[in-house]
N, C-alpha and C positions, 0 to 999 in steps of 0.2 A: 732809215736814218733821215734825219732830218737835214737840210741844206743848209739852214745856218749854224749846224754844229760842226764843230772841225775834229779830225779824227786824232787822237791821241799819238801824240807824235813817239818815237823809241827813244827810252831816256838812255843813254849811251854808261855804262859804269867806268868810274875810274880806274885804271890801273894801278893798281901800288908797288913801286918798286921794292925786292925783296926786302931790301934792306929795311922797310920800314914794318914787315909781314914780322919776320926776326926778331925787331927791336918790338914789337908788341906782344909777340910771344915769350921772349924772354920777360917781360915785366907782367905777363900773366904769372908764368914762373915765380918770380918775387914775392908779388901781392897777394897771388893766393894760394898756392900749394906749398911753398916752405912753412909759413903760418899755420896751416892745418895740419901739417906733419907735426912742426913744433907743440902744437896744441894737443893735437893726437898722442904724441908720445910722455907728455905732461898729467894729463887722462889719466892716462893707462899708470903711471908710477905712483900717483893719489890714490889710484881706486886701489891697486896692490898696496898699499902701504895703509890704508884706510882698512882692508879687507884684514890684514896682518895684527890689525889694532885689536879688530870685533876676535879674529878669533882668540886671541890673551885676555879680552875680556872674560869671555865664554867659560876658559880656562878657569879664570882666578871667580866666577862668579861659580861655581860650584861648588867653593868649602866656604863659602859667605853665603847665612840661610837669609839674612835681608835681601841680597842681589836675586837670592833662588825665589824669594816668594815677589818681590818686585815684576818677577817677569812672569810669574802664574797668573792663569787666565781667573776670571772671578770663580767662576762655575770649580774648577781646582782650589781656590782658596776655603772657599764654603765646605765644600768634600773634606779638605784636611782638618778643616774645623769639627765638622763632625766626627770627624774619625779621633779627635783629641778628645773629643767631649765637653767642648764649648759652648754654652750655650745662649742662646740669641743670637745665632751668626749668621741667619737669616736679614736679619734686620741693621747689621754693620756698612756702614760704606768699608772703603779696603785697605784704606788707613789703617781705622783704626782694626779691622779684622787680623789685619799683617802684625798690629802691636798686641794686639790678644793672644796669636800663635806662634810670636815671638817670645812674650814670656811666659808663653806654658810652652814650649820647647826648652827654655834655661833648666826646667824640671830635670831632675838626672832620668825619672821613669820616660819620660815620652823622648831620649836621645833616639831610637832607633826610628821616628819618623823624621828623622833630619837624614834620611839614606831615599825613603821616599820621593822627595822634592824632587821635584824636576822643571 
């Protein structure tokens, strides 16, 4: 050590009287854990009530062949096409493939691929 350095003196901490330990712990209290309960419990009644939405969707999209072919992956759209005997459906965006297997499903013969769909 060097002689003209001076040696770091003890910084001494302040005591806080309880009462101000208290009064800051209650306003943690306040500020931030009522709020994240409240939030938390807000959450949770959305996501159930969000979750209660999808599955009526789910429901009511089953005897609607638009909603059923909306949610079919391409690779399933192309398949039912062939399976209708559509042809160029190869080369369809899914538009218009959904409106080609739309109105050959109106056909009374191809009703029984409307049990298909998934």
């Amino acid at each position: 050590m060097f002689k003209s350095e001076v040696p770091p003196q003890k910084e001494s901490l302040v005591k806080l009287p309880k009462a101000y330990i208290y009064l800051y712990a209650s306003m943690a209290i306040v500020i931030v854990i009522i709020p994240e309960t409240i939030a938390s419990v807000i959450i949770y009644i959305y996501n159930s009530y969000f979750y209660n939405n999808l599955k009526l969707r789910q429901y009511i999209g089953n005897d609607i062949p638009e909603i059923r072919l909306s949610s079919m992956k391409m690779r399933d759209l192309r398949l039912l096409a062939s399976n209708l005997r559509i042809h160029g459906y190869a080369r369809e965006c899914r538009d218009s493939l959904s409106e080609l297997i739309l109105t050959k499903l109106k056909d009374d013969r191809y009703k029984r691929f409307l049990d298909k769909l998934d």
